[in-house]
C-alpha positions in Angstrom: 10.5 -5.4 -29.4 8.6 -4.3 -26.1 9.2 -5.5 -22.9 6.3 -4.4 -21.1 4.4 -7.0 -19.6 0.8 -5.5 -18.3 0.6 -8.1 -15.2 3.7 -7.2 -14.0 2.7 -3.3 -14.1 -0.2 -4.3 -12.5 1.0 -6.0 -9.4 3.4 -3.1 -9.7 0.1 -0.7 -9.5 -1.0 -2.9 -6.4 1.9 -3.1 -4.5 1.7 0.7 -4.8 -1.5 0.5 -3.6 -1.2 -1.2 -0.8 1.5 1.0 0.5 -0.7 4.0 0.2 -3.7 2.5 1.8 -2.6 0.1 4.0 -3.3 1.3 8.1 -0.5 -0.7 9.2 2.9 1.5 10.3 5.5 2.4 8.3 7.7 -0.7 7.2 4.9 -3.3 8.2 3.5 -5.6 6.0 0.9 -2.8 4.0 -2.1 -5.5 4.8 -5.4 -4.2 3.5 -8.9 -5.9 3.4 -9.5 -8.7 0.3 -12.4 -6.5 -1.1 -10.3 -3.2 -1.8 -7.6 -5.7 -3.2 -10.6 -7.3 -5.6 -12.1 -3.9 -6.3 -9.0 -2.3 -7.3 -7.0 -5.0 -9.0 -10.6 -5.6 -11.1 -11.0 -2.6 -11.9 -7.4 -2.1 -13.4 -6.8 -5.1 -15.3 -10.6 -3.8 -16.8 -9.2 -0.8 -17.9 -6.0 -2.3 -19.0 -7.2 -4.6 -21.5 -4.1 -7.1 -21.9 -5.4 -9.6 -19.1 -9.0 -11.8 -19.4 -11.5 -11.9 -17.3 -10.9 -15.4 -16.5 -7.2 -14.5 -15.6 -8.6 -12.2 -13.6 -11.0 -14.1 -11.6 -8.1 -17.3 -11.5 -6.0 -14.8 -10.0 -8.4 -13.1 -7.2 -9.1 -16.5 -6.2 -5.8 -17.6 -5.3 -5.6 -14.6 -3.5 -8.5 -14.4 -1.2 -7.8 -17.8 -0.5 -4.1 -16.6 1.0 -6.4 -13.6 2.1 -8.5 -16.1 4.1 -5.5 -17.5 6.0 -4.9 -13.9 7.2 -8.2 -12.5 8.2 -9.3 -11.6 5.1 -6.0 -9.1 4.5 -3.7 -9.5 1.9 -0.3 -9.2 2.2 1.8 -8.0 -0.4 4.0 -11.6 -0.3 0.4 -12.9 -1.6 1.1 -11.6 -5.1 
């Protein structure tokens, strides 16, 4: 029986990501712009195949509407 779950390697992957791209200093909150969140996150659960399009979507939207709250940035609390 597998245990691997593809969202939770994903956020995984994107918390990752953030980390790495984030301009805020080490140990801060690894903010970086909704679009590179959308682009990336997109473009990974594309290539992943496990999670729809509509999931997708329902889940960007819940983000960029934390994202909103915070200039546009997400945090990696949003997810």
């Amino acid at each position: 029986i597998s245990c691997w779950n593809p969202l939770k390697s994903l956020l995984s992957s994107m918390k990752q990501a953030c980390e790495i791209l984030t301009r805020d200093p080490e140990g801060g909150a690894a903010r970086i712009p909704f679009e590179t969140f959308s682009f990336l996150y997109s473009y990974l659960a594309s290539i992943d195949g496990e999670i729809s399009e509509t999931e997708t979507k329902a889940f960007l939207q819940g983000i960029k509407e934390q994202a909103d709250k915070h200039s546009g940035m997400v945090l990696i609390r949003h997810f």
